[in-house]
N, C-alpha and C positions, 0 to 999 in steps of 0.2 A: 504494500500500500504506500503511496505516494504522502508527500508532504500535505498538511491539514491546510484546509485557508487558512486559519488564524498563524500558523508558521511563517506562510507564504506571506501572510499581509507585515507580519515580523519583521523580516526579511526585507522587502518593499520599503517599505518606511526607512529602514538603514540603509538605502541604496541598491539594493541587489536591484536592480532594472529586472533581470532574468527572472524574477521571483511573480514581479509583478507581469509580467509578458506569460506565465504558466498560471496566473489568474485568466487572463484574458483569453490562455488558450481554452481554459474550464469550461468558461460561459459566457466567450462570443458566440456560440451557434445559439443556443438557449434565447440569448439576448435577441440575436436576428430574429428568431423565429416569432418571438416575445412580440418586437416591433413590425414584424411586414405585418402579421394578422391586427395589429392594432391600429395601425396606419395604413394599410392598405397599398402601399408602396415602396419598390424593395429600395430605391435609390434614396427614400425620403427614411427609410430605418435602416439602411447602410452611415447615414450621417448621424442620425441621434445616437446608434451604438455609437460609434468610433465616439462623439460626442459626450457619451456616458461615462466612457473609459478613460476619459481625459478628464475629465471632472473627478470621477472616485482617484485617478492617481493625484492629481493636485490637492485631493481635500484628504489624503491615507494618512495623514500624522495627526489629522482631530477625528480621525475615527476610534472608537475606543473597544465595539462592544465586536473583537478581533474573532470569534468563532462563527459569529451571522453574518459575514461577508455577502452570504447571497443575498439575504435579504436586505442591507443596504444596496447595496448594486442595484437592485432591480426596484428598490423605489427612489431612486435617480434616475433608471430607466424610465419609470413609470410617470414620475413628472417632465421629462423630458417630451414622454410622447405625447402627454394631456397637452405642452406646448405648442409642442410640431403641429399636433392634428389639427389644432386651434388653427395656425398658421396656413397649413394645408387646404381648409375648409373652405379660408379667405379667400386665398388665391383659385379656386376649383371655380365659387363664386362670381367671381373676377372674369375668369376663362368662358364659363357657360354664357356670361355676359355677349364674349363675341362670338357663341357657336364657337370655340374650341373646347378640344377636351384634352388635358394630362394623356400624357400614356400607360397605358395600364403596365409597369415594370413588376406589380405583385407577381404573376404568375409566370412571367417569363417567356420562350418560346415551347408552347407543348404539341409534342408529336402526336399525341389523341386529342381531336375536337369536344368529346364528348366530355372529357376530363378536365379541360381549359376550361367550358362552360359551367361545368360544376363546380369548376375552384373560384370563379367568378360568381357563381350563385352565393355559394359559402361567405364570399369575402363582402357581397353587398349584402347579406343576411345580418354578418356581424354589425356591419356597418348602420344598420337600423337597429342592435341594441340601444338600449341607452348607455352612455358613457360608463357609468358605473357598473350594469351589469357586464359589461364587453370587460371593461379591467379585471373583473372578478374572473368570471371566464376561461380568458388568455391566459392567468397567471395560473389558475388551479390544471386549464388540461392546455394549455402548449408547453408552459415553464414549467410543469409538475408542484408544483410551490404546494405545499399541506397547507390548511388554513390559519394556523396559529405561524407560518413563516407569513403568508399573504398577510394574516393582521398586521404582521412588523411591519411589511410594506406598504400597507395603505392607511395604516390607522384604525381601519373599522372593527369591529367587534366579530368573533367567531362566526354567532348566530348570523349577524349581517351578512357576513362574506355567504355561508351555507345558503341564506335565501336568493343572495347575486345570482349565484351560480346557478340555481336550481330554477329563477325566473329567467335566467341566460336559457339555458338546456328548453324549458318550455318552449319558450318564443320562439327560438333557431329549430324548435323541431315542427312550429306549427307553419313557418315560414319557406324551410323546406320539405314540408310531406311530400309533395309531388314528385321530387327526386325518387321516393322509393319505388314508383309507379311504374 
């Protein structure tokens, strides 16, 4: 078994660069995955990670509580992305204004049409949660996050988080039934 976060954030804070680059390696994927489904754009949570990562390294010697690394991280990520999306929204706004639209970089180039359109349903589905159950959501089933980590990073209460999710999971299955058909 490999070095704990809390070593590694140790480590980090005295300089080891490498210490901190084997955080990154942990959970930059986690993080992306965290951000395309929250933002709906890979290029737009390609920069709030990188973003993220630069913030917890500049802020790693007032962090204290050295064993929850992930749940600091990812509520840096998580107001990161409340930012972006804010900004994102703005600008989509803006666009639709002249009949243009963003390009859809979430899903990428996919070799099944039938598979794009699904990953495109999914990601406008999320995108009609409400802000708060989509957080809750994301972090319990794309981060894995348990809900007593998710309370670290959102603030809310247990109970609250278990209702997000479970009013997420309603909606997104009432939104896509038709996919089962």
């Amino acid at each position: 078994m490999g070095p704990t976060d809390g070593d590694l954030v140790q480590k980090a804070t005295a300089g080891d660069l490498s210490a901190f680059e084997a955080l990154v390696e942990r959970y930059y994927a986690d993080c992306l995955r965290f951000a395309v489904h929250s933002l709906g754009d890979r290029a737009d949570a390609e920069e709030v990670v990188q973003d993220t990562f630069v913030r917890a390294y500049r802020a790693l010697e007032r962090y204290e509580d050295r064993q929850r690394f992930k749940a600091w991280l990812f509520s840096i990520l998580a107001n990161r992305c409340r930012s972006s999306g804010a900004r994102a929204q703005r600008r989509r706004r803006l666009l639709q204004g002249y009949r243009l639209e963003p390009a859809d970089a979430a899903t990428g180039p996919v070799a099944d049409p039938d598979r794009g359109e699904t990953l495109r349903r999914i990601h406008s589905a999320l995108g009609e949660l409400p802000a708060q159950q989509r957080e809750a959501f994301l972090l319990h089933h794309v981060a894995g996050a348990g809900y007593e980590e998710m309370s670290d990073i959102t603030g809310a209460g247990v109970s609250a988080l278990k209702m997000r999710v479970k009013r997420a999971r309603e909606q997104l299955a009432e939104l896509l039934r038709d996919l089962d058909e």
